[in-house]
FIKOL-635940 format. One record per residue (C-alpha): residue in one letter; x, y, z. Coordinates in steps of 0.2 Angstrom, whole numbers, padded with zeros to 4 digits, always signed. Example, Ala and Ser with C-alpha at 12.3 -4.5 7.8 and 13.67 -1.06 7.14 Angstrom:
! residues 2
a+0062-0022+0039;s+0068-0005+0036;
! end
This chain:
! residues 400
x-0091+0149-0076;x-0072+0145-0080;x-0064+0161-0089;x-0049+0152-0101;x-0032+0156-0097;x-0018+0157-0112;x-0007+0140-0100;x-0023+0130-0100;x-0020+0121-0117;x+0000+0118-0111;x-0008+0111-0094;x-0021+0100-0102;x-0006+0091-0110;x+0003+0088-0097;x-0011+0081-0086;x-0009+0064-0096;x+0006+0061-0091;x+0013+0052-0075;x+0025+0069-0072;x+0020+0078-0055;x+0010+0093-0061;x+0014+0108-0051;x+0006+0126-0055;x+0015+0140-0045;x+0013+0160-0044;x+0009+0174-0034;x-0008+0172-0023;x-0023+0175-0030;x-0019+0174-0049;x-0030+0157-0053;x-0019+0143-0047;x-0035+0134-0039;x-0047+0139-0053;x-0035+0131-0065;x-0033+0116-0054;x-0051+0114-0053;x-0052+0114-0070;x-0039+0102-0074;x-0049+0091-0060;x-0066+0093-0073;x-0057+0089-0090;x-0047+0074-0084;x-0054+0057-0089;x-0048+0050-0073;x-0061+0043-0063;x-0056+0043-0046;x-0053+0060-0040;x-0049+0069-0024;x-0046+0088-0019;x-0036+0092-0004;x-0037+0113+0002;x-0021+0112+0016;x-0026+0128+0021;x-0038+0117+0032;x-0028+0111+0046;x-0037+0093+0046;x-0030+0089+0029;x-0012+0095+0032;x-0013+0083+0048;x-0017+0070+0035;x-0004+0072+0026;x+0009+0077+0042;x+0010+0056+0047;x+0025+0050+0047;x+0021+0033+0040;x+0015+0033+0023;x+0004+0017+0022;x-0005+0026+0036;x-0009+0040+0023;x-0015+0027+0010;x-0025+0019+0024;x-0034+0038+0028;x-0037+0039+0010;x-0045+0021+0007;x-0056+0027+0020;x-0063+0041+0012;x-0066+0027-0001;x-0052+0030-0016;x-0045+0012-0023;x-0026+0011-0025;x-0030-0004-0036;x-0036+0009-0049;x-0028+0024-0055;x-0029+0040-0044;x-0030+0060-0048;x-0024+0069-0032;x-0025+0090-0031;x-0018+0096-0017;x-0019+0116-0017;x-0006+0126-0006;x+0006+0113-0003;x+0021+0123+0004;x+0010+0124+0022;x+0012+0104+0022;x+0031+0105+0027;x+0032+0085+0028;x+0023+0083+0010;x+0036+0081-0005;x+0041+0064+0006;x+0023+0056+0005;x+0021+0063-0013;x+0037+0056-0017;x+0031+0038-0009;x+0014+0040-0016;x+0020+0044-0033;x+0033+0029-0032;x+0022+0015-0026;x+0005+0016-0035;x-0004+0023-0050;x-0006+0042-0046;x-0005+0058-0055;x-0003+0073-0045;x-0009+0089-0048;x-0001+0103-0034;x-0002+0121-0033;x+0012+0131-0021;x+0013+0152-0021;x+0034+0152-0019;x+0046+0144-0032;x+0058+0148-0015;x+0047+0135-0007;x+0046+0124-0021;x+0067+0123-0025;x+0071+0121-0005;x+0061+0108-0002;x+0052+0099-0020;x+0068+0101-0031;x+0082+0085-0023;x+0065+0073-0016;x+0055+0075-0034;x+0069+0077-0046;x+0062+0070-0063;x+0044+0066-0056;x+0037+0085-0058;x+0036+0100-0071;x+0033+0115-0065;x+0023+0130-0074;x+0021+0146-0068;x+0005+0154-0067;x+0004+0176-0066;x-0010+0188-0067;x-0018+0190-0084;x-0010+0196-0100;x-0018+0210-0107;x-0026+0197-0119;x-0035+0187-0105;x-0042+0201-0097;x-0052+0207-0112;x-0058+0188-0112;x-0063+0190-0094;x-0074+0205-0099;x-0080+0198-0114;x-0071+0209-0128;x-0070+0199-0143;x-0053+0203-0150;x-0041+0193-0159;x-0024+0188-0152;x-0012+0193-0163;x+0002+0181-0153;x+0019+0184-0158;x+0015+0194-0177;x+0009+0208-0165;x+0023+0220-0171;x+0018+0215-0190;x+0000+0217-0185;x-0004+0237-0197;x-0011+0247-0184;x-0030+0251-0185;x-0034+0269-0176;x-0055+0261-0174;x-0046+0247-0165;x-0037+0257-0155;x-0049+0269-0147;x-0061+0254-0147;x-0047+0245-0134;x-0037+0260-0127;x-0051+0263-0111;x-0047+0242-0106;x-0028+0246-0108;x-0026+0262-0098;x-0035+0250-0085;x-0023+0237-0086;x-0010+0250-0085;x-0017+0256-0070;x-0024+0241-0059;x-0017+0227-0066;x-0022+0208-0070;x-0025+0200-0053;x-0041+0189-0060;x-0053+0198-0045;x-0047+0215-0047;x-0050+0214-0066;x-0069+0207-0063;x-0072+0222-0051;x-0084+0231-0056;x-0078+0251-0050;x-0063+0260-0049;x-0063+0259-0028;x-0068+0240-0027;x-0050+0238-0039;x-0039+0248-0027;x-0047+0241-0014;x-0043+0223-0019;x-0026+0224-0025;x-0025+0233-0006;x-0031+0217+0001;x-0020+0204-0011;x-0002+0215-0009;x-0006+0212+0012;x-0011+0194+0012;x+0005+0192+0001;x+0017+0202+0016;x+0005+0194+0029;x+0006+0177+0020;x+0018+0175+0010;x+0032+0182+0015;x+0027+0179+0035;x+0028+0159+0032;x+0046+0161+0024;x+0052+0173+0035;x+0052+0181+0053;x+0034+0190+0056;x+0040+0204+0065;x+0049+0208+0048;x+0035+0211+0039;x+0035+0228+0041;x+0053+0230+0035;x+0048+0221+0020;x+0036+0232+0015;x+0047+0247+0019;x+0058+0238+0005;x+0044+0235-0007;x+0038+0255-0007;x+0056+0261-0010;x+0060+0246-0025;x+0043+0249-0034;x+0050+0268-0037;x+0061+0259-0045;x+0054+0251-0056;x+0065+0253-0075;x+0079+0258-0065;x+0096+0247-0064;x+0099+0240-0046;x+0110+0247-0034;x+0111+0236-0019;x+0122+0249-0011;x+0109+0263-0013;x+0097+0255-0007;x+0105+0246+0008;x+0112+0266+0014;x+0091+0273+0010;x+0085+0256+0020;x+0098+0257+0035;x+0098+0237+0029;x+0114+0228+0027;x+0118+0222+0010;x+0115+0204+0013;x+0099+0206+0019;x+0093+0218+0005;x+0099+0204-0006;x+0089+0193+0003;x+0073+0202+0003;x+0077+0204-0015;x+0078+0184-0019;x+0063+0180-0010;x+0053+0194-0020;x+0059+0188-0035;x+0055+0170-0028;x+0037+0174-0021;x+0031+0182-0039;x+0032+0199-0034;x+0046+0206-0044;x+0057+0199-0060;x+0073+0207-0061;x+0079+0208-0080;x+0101+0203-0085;x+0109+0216-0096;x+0115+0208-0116;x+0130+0212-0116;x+0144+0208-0130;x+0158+0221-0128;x+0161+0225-0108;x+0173+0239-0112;x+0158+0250-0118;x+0142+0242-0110;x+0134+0237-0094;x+0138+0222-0089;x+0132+0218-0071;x+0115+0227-0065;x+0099+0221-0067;x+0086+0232-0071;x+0067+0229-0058;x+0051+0226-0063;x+0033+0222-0053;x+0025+0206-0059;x+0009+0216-0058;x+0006+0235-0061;x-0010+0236-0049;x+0004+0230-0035;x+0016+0241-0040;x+0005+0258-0041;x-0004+0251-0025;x+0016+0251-0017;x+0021+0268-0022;x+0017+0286-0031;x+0024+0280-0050;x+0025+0292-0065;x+0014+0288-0080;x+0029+0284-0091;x+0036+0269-0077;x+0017+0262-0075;x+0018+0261-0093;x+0035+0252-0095;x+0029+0240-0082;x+0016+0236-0092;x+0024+0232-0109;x+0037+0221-0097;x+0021+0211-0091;x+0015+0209-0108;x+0033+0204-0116;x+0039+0191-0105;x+0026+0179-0110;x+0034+0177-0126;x+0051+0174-0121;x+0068+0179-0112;x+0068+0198-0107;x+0083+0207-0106;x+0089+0225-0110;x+0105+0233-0117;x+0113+0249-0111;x+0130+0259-0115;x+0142+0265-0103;x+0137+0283-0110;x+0118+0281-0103;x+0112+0275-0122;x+0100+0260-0118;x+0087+0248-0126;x+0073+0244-0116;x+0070+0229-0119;x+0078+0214-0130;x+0068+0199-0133;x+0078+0182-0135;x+0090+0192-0142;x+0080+0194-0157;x+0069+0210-0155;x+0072+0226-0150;x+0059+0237-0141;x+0058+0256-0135;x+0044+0261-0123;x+0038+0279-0126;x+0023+0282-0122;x+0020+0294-0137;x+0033+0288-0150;x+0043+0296-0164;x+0053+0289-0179;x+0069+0296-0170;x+0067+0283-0155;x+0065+0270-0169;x+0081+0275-0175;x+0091+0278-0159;x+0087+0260-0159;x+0090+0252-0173;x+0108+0261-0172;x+0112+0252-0152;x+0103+0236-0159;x+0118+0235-0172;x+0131+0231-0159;x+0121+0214-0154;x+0114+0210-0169;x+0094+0210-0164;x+0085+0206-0179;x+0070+0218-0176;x+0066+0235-0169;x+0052+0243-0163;x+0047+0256-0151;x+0032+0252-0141;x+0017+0268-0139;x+0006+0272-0125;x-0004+0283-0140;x-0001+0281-0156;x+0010+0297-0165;x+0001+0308-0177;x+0006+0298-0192;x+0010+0277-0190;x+0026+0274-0194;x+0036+0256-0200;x+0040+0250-0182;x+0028+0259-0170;x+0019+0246-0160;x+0004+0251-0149;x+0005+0245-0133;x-0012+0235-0131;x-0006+0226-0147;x+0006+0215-0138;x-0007+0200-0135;x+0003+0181-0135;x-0007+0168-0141;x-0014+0152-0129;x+0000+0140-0128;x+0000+0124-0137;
! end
C-alpha cells in the first residue's frame, strides 16, 4: 500500500512534462517508493524500471555507443516509435549515465524519471550535460505531518496558519506521545513503521552506516570512513551552535580544508543543512557563522549523547524548512533568534515557553523588520499566551 507524501501532488505535475524528473535525498527516505508511484499514475503506456544497483543494468547503460543502448532496449521490446517512460533508480552508480540520458532525451520521445542520494553527485556530473532538460526535487524524511498519516492519525494539517491555529490542550495530549517520538527517532519512512522502541534504534543504526559505508565511501576514500564518522559524533553536539571551523579542525586533529570538505559533502549527501545568519547592520550582529542542523533527529541522537532541549530545536528546524528559507539572527552581545523564516517570522524554541521569550523576540525582530513572532513549545505553559506555538502544530500542507 502507497502511504502519500506532502511532494507527491508537486511530482505528479511535473511528470507531464518533457523536463527530466530527478528526486534526490538521503538513502532510505522513499525516493524508489515515490518513483514507483509516479511509474503507476502516469498514462504513459510503455514503461521501464531500471534498479543500477544490479550490476547487469549499469553495464547496459555503461556502452559507449548510444544506439547500442536503444538496440538493448528494443530487445527487451520498448518501441522508440511511441513515447517512453524510463525510471532509473540510483543513478549516480552509472558514472557514464547523464551522456546516454542526454542522447536519449535529445533524440526520441522520453520522459525520464531518475532518483540519486547526492546533490554533490548530481551538480558534478548532471548540472553542464542536462542543463535545462531536468528539475530536481528533494526528497527528506517525513514531516511531523506524514508520519501521523503513516500511522493512521487523522489530523488536519494546518499548513502555513499553523501559528494562527488556537491551541487545543485535548489535541495536544491526543498528539504529544507521536511528537516526543518524532523528537526522538525521527522520520526515516522504516524507522517510523517500526513497531518498538528497539527495532527504531536499531534502524536508524543500520540507515546512518549504510549512509558512511555507502554514501560517503562512493564519493570518497574508503579508508576514511572512519574519520568521517569521528566528524559526524563531534558536529551532531553541535547541533544549534554556530560553526567554528577552527575548533573543530584543532578537536579533529583535521586540517581546515578537509573539515571543510567533509562539511560540504554532509551538506551535499543530506545529512546536515547548515542555516546563514540575517544580518542588516554588521557593526552589532553576526555576520559569517552558520549555525548546524541534522536533516533527521533519529541520525542525530543515533550520532551522539544530545540534551532534550538540542533534540528539540532539531526538530522544529525539520519541521520549519518545509515551508521556506531558514535562517537565524544573533547580536554581537550573545542576544539571538532562533530561527527566521523568509525573513518574515520570527520563532523562539523553548521547550517550556513564557511570555518573556516572546518578548525578548519581538524586541531583536525589530532591527530586521520580521513580521511575526513566535516562540515555539515542547509543552505548552500554564496559561496560552498570543504567540505560543506548540511544537507538533507546525504541520505544512501537500504541495500544490
Amino acid at each position: 500500500m502507497f502511504l502519500p507524501r506532502l511532494i507527491l501532488p508537486e511530482l505528479v505535475t511535473h511528470l507531464p512534462k518533457k523536463q527530466i524528473t530527478i528526486l534526490t535525498g538521503m538513502r532510505r527516505t522513499g525516493k524508489t517508493t515515490l518513483l514507483k508511484r509516479l511509474m503507476e499514475v502516469s498514462d504513459i503506456a510503455q514503461k521501464i524500471f531500471f534498479d543500477l544497483e544490479r550490476i547487469d543494468n549499469r553495464e547496459l547503460f555503461s556502452e559507449k555507443n548510444y544506439e547500442a543502448v536503444v538496440y538493448a532496449l528494443e530487445q527487451r521490446g520498448i518501441r522508440f516509435s511511441e513515447k517512453i517512460l524510463i525510471c532509473m533508480d540510483e543513478i549516480q552508480l552509472a558514472p557514464n549515465l547523464p551522456s546516454v540520458v542526454k542522447y536519449l532525451y535529445d533524440h526520441y520521445d522520453i520522459k525520464f524519471i531518475l532518483t540519486g542520494s547526492s546533490s554533490y553527485y548530481l551538480k558534478n556530473h548532471f548540472d553542464e550535460s542536462l542543463a535545462g532538460r531536468k528539475k530536481i526535487f528533494e526528497i527528506f524524511p517525513l514531516s511531523f505531518g506524514e508520519m501521523l498519516d503513516f500511522k493512521s492519525v487523522e489530523h488536519v494539517s494546518p499548513g502555513v496558519g499553523f501559528a494562527e491555529t488556537p491551541f487545543s490542550r485535548s489535541e495536544y495530549e491526543r498528539l504529544k506521545p507521536y511528537y516526543e517520538e518524532y523528537v526522538d527517532y525521527g522520520g526515516f519512512p522504516e524507522v517510523v513503521l517500526m513497531p518498538n522502541i528497539r527495532d527504531k534504534k536499531d534502524m536508524v543504526a543500520d540507515i546512518l552506516s549504510s549512509y558512511i559505508n555507502y554514501d560517503i565511501a562512493s564519493l570518497m576514500d574508503f579508508k576514511k570512513s572512519e574519520e568521517a564518522y569521528k566528524l559526524i559524533k563531534l558536529l551532531a553536539v553541535r547541533i544549534g551552535t554556530r560553526l567554528e571551523i577552527s575548533k573543530i579542525s584543532i578537536l579533529t586533529g583535521m586540517s581546515r580544508y578537509s573539515v571543510e570538505n567533509y562539511l560540504q559533502l554532509f551538506e551535499q549527501s543530506y545529512l546536515i543543512r547548515t542555516i546563514p545568519v540575517t544580518a542588516t547592520s554588521p557593526d552589532r550582529e553576526i555576520v559569517k557563522a552558520k549555525k548546524l542542523y541534522f536533516l533527521d533527529n533519529g541520525i542525530a541522537s543515533m550520532s551522539a549523547e544530545l540534551s532534550s532541549g538540542a533534540k528539540f530545536e532539531n526538530a522544529v528546524f525539520n519541521q520549519l524548512h518545509h515551508f521556506g528559507e531558514v535562517s537565524y539572527y544573533a547580536l554581537k552581545t550573545g542576544n539571538e533568534i532562533d530561527f527566521i523564516l523568509d525573513k518574515k517570522n520570527a520563532f523562539e524554541v523553548k521547550e517550556t515557553p513564557t511570555e518573556a521569550h516572546l518578548k525578548n523576540v519581538e524586541l531583536l525582530s525589530k532591527n530586521i523588520g520580521a513580521d511575526k513572532c513566535h516562540v515555539v513549545g515542547r509543552y505548552p505553559p500554564a496559561r496560552i499566551f498570543p504567540g505560543f506555538v506548540w511544537g507538533g502544530a507546525i504541520r505544512p500542507a501537500p504541495k500544490e
